[in-house]
mmCIF file of the C-alpha atoms, coordinates in Angstrom:
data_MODEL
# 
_entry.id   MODEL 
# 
loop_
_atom_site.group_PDB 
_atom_site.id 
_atom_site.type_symbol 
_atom_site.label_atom_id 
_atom_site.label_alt_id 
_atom_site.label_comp_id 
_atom_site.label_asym_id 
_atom_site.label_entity_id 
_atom_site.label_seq_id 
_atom_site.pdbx_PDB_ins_code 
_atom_site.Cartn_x 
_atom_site.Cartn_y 
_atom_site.Cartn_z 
_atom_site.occupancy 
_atom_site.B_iso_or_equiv 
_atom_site.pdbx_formal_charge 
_atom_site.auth_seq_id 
_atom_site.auth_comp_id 
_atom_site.auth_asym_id 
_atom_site.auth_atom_id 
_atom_site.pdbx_PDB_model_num 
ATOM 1   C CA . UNK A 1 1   ? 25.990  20.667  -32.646 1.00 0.00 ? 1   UNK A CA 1 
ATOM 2   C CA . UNK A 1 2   ? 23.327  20.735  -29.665 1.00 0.00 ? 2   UNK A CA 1 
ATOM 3   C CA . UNK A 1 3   ? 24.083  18.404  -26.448 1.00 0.00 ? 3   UNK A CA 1 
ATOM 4   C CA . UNK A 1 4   ? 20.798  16.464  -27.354 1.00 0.00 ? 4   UNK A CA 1 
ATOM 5   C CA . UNK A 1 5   ? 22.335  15.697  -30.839 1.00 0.00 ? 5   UNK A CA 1 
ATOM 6   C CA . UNK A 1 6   ? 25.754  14.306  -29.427 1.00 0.00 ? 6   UNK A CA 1 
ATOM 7   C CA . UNK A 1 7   ? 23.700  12.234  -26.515 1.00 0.00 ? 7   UNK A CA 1 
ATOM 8   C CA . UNK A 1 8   ? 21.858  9.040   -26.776 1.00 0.00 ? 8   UNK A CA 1 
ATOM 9   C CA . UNK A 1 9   ? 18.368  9.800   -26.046 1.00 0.00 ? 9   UNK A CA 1 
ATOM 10  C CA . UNK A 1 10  ? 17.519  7.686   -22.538 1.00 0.00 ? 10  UNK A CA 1 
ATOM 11  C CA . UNK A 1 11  ? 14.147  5.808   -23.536 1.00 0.00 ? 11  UNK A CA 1 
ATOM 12  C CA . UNK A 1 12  ? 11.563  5.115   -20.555 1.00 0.00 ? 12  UNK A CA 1 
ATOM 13  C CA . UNK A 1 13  ? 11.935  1.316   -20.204 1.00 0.00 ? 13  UNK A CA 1 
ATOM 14  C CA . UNK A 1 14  ? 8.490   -0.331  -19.196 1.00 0.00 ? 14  UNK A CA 1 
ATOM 15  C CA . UNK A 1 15  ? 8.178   -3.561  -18.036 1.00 0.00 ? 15  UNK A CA 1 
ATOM 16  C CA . UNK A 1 16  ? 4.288   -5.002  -18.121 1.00 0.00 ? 16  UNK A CA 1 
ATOM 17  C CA . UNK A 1 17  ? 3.332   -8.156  -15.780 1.00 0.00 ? 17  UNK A CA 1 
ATOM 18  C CA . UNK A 1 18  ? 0.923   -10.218 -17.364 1.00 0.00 ? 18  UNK A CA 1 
ATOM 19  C CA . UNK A 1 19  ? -0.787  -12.593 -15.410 1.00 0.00 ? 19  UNK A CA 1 
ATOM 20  C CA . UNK A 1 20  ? -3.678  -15.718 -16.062 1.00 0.00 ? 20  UNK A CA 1 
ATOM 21  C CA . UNK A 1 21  ? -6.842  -13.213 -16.254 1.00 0.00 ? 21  UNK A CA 1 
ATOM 22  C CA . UNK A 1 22  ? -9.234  -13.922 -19.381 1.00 0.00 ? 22  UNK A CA 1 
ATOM 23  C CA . UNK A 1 23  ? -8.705  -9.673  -19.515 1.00 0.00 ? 23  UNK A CA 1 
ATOM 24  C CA . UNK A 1 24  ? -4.930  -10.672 -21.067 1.00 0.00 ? 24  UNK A CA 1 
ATOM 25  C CA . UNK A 1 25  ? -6.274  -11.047 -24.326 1.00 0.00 ? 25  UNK A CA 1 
ATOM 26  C CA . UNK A 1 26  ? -6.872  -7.475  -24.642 1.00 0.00 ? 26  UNK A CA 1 
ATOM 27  C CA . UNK A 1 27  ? -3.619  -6.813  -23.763 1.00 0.00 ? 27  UNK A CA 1 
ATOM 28  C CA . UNK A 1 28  ? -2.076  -6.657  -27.363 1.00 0.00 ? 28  UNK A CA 1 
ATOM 29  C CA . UNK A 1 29  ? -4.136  -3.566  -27.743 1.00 0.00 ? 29  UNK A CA 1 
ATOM 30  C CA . UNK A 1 30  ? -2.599  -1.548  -24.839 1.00 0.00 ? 30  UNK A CA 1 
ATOM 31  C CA . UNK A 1 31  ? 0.693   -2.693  -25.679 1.00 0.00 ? 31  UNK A CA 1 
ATOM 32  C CA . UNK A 1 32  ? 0.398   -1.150  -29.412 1.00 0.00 ? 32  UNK A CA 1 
ATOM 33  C CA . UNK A 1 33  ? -1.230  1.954   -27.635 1.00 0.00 ? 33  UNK A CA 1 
ATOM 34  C CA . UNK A 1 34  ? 2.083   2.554   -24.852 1.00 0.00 ? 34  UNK A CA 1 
ATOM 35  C CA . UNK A 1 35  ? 4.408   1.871   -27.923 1.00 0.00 ? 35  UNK A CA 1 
ATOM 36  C CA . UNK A 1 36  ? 2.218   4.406   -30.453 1.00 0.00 ? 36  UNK A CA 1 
ATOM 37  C CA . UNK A 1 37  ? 2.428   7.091   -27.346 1.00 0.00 ? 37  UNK A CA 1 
ATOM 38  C CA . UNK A 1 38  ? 5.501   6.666   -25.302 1.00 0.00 ? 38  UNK A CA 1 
ATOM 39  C CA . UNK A 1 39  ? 8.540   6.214   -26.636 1.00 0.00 ? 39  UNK A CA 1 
ATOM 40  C CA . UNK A 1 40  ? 9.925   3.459   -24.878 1.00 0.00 ? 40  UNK A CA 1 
ATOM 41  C CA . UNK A 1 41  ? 11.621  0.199   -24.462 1.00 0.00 ? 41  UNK A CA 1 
ATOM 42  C CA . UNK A 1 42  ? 8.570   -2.443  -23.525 1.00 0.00 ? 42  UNK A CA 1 
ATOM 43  C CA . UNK A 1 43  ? 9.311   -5.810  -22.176 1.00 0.00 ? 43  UNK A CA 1 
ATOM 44  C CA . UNK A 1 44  ? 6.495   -8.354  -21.427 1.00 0.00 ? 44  UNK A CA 1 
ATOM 45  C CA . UNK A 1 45  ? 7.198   -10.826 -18.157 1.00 0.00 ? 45  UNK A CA 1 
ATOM 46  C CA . UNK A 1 46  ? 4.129   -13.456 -18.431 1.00 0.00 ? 46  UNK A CA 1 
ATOM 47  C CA . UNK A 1 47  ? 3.246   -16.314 -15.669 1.00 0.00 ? 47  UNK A CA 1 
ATOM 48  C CA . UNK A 1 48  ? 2.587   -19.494 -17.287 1.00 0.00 ? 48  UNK A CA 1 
ATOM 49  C CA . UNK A 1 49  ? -1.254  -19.028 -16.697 1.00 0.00 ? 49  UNK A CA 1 
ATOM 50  C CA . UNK A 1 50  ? -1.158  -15.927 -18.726 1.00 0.00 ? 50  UNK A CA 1 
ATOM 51  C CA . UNK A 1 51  ? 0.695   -18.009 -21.985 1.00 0.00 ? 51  UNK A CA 1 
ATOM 52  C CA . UNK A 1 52  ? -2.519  -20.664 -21.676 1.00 0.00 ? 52  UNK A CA 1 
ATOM 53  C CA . UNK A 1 53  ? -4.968  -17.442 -22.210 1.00 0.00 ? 53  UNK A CA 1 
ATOM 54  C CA . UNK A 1 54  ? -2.497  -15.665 -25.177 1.00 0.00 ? 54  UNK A CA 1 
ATOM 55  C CA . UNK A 1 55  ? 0.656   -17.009 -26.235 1.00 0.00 ? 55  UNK A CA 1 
ATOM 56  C CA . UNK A 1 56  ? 4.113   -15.120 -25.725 1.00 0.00 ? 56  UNK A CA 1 
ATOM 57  C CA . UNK A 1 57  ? 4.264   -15.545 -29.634 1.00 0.00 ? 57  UNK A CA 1 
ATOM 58  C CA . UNK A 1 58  ? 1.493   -13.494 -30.082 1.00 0.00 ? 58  UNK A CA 1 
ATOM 59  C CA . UNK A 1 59  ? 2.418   -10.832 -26.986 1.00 0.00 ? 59  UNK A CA 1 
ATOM 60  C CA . UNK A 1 60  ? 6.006   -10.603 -29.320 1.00 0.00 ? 60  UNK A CA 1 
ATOM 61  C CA . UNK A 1 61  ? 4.258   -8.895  -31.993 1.00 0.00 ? 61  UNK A CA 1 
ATOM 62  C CA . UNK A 1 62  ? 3.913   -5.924  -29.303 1.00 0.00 ? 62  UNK A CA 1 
ATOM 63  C CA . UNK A 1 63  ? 6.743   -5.622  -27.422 1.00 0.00 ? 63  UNK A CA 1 
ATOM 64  C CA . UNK A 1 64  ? 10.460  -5.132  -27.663 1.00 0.00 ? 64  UNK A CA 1 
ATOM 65  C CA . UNK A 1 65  ? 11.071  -8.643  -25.357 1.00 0.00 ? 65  UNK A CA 1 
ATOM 66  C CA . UNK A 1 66  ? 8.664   -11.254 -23.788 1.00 0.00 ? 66  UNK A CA 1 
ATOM 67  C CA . UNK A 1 67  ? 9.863   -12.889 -20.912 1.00 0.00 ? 67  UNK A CA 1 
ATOM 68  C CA . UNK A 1 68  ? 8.277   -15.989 -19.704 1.00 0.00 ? 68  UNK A CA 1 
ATOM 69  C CA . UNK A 1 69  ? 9.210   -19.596 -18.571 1.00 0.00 ? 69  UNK A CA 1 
ATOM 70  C CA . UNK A 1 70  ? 10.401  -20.708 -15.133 1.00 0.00 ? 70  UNK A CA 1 
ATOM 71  C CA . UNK A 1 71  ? 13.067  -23.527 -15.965 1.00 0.00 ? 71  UNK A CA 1 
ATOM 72  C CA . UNK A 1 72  ? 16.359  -22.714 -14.922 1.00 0.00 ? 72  UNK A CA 1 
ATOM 73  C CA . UNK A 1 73  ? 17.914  -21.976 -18.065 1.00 0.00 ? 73  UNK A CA 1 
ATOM 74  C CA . UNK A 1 74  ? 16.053  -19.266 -18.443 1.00 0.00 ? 74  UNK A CA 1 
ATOM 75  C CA . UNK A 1 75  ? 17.002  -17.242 -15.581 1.00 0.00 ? 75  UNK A CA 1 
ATOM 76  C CA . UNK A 1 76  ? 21.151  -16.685 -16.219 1.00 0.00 ? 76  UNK A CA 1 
ATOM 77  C CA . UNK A 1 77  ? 19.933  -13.727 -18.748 1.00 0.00 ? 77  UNK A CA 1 
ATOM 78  C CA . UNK A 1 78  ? 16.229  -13.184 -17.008 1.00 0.00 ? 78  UNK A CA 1 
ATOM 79  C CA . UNK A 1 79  ? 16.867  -13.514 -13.869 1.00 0.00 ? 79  UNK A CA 1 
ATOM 80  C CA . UNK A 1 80  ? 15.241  -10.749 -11.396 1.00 0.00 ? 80  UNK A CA 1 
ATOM 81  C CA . UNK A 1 81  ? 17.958  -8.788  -10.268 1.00 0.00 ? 81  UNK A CA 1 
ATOM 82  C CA . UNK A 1 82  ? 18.576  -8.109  -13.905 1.00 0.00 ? 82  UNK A CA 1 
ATOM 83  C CA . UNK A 1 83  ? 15.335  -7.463  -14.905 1.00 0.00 ? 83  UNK A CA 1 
ATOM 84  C CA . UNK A 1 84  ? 14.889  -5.410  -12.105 1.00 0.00 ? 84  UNK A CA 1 
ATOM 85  C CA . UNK A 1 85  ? 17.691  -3.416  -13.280 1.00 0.00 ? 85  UNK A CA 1 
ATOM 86  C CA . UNK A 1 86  ? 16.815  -3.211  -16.716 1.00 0.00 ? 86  UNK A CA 1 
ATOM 87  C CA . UNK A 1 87  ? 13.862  -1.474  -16.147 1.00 0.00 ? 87  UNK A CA 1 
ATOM 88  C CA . UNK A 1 88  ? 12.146  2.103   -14.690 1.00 0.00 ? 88  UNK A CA 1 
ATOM 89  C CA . UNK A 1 89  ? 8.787   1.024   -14.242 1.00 0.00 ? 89  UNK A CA 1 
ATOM 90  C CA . UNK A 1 90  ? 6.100   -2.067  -14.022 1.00 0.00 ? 90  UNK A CA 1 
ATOM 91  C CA . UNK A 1 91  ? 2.448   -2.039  -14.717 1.00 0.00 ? 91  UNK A CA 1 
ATOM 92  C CA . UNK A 1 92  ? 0.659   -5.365  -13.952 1.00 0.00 ? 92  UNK A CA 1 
ATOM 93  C CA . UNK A 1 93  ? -1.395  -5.376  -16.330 1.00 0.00 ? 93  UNK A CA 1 
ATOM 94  C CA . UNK A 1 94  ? -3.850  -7.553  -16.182 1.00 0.00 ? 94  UNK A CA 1 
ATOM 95  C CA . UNK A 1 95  ? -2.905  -8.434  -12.050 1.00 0.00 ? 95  UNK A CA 1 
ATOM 96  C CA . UNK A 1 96  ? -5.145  -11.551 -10.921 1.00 0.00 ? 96  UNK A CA 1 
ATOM 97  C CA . UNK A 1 97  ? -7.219  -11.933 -7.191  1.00 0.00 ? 97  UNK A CA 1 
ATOM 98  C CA . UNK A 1 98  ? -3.565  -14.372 -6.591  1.00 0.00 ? 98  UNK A CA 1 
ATOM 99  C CA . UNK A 1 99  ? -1.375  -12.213 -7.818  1.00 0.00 ? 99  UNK A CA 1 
ATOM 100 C CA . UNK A 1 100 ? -2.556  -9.437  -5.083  1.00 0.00 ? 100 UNK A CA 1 
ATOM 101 C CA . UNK A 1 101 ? -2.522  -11.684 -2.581  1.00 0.00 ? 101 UNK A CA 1 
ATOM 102 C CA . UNK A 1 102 ? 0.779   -13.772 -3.470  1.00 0.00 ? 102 UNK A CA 1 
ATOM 103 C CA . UNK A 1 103 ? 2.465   -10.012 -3.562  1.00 0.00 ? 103 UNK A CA 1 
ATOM 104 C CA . UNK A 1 104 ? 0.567   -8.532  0.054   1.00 0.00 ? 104 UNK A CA 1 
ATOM 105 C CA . UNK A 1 105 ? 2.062   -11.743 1.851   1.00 0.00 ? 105 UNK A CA 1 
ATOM 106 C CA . UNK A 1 106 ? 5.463   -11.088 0.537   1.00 0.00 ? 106 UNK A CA 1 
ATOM 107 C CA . UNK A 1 107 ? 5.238   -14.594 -1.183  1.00 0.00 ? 107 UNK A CA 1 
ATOM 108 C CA . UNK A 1 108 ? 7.599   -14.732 -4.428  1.00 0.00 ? 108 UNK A CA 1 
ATOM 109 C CA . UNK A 1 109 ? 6.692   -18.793 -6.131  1.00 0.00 ? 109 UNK A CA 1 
ATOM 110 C CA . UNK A 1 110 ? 7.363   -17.389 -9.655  1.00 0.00 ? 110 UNK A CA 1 
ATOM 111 C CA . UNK A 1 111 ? 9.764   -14.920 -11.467 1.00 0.00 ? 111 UNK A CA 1 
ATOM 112 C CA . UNK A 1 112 ? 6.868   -12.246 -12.152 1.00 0.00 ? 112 UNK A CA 1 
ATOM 113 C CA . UNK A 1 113 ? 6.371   -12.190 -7.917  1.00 0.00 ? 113 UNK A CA 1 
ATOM 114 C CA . UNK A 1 114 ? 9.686   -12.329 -7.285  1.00 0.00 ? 114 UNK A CA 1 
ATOM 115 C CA . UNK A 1 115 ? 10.758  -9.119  -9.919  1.00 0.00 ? 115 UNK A CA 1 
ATOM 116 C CA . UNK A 1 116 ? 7.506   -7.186  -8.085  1.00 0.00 ? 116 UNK A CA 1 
ATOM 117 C CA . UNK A 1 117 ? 9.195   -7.777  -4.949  1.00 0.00 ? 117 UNK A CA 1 
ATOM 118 C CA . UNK A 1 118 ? 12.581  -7.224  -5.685  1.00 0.00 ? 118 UNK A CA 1 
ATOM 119 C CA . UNK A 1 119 ? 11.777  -3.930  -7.278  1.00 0.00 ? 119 UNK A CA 1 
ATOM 120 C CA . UNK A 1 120 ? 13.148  -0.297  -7.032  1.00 0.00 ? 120 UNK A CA 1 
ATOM 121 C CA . UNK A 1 121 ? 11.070  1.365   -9.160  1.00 0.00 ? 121 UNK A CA 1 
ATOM 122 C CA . UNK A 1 122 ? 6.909   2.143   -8.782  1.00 0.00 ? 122 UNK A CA 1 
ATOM 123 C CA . UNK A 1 123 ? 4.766   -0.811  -9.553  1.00 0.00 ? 123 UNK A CA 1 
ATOM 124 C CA . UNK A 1 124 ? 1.481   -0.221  -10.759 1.00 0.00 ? 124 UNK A CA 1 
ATOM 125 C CA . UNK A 1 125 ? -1.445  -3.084  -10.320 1.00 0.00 ? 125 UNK A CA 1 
ATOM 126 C CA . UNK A 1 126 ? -4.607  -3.013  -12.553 1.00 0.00 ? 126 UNK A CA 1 
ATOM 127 C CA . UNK A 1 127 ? -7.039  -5.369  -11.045 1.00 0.00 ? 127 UNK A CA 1 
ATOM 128 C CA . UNK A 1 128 ? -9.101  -7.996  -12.915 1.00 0.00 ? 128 UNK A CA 1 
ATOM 129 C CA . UNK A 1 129 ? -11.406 -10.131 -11.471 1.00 0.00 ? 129 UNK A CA 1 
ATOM 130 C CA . UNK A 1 130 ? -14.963 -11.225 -10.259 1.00 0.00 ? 130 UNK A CA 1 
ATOM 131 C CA . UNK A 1 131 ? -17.000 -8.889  -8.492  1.00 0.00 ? 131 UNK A CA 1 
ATOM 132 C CA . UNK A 1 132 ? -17.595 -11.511 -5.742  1.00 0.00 ? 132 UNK A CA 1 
ATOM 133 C CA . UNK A 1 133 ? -13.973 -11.920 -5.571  1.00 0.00 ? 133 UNK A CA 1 
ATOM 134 C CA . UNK A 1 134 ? -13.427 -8.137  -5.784  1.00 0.00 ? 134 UNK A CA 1 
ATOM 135 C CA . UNK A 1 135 ? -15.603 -7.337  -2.651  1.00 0.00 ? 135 UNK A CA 1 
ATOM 136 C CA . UNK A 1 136 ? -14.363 -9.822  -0.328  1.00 0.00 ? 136 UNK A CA 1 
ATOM 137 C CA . UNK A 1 137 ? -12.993 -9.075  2.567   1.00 0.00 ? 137 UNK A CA 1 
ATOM 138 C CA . UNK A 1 138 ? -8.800  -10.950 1.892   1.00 0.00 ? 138 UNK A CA 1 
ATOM 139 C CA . UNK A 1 139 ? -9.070  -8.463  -1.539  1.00 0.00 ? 139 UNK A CA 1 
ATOM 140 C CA . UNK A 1 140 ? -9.322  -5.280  0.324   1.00 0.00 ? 140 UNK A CA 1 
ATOM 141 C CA . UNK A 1 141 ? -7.113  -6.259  3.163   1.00 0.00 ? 141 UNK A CA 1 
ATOM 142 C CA . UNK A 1 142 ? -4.620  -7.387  0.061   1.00 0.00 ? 142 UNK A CA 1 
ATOM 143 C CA . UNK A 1 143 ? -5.199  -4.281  -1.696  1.00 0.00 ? 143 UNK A CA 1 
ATOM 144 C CA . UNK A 1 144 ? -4.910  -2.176  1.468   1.00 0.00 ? 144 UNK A CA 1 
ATOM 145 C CA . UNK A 1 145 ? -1.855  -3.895  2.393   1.00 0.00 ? 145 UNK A CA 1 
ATOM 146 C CA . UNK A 1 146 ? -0.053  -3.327  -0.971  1.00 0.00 ? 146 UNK A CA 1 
ATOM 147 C CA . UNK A 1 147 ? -1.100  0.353   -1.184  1.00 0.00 ? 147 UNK A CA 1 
ATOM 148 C CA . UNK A 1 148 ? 0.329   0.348   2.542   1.00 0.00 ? 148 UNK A CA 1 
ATOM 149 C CA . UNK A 1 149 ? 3.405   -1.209  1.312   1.00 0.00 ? 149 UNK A CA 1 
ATOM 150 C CA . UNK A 1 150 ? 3.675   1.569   -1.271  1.00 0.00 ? 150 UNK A CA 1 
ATOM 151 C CA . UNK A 1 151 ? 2.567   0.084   -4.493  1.00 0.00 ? 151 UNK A CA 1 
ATOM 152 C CA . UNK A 1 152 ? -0.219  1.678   -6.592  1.00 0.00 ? 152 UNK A CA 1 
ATOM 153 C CA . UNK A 1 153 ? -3.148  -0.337  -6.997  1.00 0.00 ? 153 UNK A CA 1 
ATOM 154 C CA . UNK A 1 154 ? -5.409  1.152   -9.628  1.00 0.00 ? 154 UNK A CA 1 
ATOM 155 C CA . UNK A 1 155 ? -9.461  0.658   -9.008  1.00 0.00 ? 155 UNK A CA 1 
ATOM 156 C CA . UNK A 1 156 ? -11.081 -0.980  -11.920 1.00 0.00 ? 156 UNK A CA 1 
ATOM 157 C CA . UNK A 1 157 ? -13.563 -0.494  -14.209 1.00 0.00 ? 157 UNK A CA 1 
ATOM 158 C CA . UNK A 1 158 ? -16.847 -2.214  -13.867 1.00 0.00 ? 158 UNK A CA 1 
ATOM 159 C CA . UNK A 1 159 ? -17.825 -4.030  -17.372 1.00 0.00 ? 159 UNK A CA 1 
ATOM 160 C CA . UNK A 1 160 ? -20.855 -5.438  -18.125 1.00 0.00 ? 160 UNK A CA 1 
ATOM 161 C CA . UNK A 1 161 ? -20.075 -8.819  -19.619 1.00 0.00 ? 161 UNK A CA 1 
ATOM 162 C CA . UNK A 1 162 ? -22.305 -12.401 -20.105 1.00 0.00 ? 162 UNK A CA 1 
ATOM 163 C CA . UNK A 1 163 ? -21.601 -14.787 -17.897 1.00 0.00 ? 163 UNK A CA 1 
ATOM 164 C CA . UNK A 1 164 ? -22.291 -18.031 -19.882 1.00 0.00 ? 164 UNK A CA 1 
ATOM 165 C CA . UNK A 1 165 ? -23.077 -20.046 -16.425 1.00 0.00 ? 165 UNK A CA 1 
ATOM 166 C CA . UNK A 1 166 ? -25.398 -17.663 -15.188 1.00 0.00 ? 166 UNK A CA 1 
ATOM 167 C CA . UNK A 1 167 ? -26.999 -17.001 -18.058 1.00 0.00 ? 167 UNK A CA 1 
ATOM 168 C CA . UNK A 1 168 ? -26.873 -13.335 -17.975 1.00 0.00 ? 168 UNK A CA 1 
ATOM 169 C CA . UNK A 1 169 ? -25.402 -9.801  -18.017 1.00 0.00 ? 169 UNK A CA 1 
ATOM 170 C CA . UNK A 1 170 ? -23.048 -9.279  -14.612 1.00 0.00 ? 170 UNK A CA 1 
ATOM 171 C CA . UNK A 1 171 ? -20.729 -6.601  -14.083 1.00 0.00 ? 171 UNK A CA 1 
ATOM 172 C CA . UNK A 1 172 ? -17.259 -7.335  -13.264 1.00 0.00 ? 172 UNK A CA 1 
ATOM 173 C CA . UNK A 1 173 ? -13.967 -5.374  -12.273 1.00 0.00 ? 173 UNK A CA 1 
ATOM 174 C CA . UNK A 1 174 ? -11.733 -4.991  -15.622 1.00 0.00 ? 174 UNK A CA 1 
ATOM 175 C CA . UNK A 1 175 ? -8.756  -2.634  -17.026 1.00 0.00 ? 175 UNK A CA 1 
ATOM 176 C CA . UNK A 1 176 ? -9.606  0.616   -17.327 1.00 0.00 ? 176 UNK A CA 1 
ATOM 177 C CA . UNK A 1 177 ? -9.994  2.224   -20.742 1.00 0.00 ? 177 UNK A CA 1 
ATOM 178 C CA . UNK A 1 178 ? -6.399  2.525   -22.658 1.00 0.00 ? 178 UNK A CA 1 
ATOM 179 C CA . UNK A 1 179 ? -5.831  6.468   -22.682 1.00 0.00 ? 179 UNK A CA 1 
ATOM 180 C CA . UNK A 1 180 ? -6.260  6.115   -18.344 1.00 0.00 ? 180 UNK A CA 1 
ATOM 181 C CA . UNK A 1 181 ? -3.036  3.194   -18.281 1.00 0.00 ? 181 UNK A CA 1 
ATOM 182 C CA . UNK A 1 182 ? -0.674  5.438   -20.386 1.00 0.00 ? 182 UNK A CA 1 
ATOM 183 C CA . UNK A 1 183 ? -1.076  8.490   -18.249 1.00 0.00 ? 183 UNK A CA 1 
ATOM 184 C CA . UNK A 1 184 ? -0.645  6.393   -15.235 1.00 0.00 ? 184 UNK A CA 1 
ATOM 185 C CA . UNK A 1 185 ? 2.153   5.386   -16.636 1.00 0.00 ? 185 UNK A CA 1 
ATOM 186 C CA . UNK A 1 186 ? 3.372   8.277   -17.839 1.00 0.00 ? 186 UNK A CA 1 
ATOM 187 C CA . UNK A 1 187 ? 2.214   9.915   -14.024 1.00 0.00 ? 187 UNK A CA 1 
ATOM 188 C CA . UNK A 1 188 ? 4.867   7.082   -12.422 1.00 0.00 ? 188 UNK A CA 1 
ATOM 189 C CA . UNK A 1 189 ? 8.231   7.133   -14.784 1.00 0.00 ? 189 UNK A CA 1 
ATOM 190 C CA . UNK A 1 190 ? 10.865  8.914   -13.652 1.00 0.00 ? 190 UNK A CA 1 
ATOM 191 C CA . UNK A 1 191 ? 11.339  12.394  -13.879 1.00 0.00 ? 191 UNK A CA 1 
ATOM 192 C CA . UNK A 1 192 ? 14.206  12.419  -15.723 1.00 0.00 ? 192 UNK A CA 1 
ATOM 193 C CA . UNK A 1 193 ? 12.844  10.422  -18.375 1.00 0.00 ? 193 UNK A CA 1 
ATOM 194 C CA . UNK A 1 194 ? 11.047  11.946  -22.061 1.00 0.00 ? 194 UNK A CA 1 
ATOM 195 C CA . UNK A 1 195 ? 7.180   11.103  -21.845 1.00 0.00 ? 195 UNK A CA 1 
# 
């Protein structure tokens, strides 16, 4: 018998932060894409503004475990410490204009903040949000303080999409295409770990 026969194999175990960006609704088509490529454990922690855009039901049919809900008697088996240690590495994914901020001030008012800042392992932010929004001057002082503070925030991709008030085409900072998240991800697991 080989060693790699008589010992478990030591899955990657992903956690993706989901946050209230109209860009969550793609998000059950990276999830299937990081499951069909990596062989990992993938756990879901949503913010109760991402469950109004896509319902932790629905995000269930991709992952391994959704966590979401902040009442109390959720947290004895979610609470951060143990999520924390549960997991190898956390993609937020898609990570709101608040979310940036909440996370550069060291602010922690929900469990998805409070994991990001409790965390030992790399934590990887993938920006959505209006280009107005994007260029201001509080976003690149967040984003420059979080890349300071050693977390990897990922530029966007600008999309083209039609914004109903305006009445026309405007570009707008979104995820990046599929294939670029799962070799970021792959990039930031541990070395130890199969990719």
């Amino acid at each position: 018998m080989k060693n790699d026969e008589i010992l478990p194999q030591i899955k990657p175990r992903i956690l993706i932060g989901a946050t209230g960006s109209v860009d969550i609704t793609l998000l059950p088509k990276y999830l299937a894409a990081i499951k069909a490529t990596i062989d990992c454990t993938l756990t879901v922690l949503m913010t109760q503004p991402a469950t109004t855009f896509l319902p932790a039901s629905t995000v269930a049919l991709y992952a391994d475990r959704v966590i979401n809900g902040e009442m109390p008697h959720d947290w004895p088996t979610d609470k951060p410490s143990r999520i924390v240690a549960d997991h190898d590495l956390m993609a937020v994914l898609p990570a709101t204009a608040n979310t940036l901020a909440t996370v550069a001030c060291g602010g922690a008012p929900n469990r998805l903040t409070t994991v990001i800042l409790a965390s030992t392992f790399p934590v990887l932010f993938f920006p959505v949000m209006g280009s107005v929004m994007w260029e201001k001057p509080a976003t690149r002082r967040n984003i420059n303080q979080l890349r300071d503070d050693g977390y990897h925030v990922i530029e966007p991709k600008w999309h083209e999409n039609f914004d109903v008030s305006l009445q026309r085409m405007v570009g707008h900072p979104s995820l990046p295409e599929i294939e670029t998240v799962i070799l970021l991800l792959k990039q930031h697991l541990p070395k130890h770990l199969p990719k």
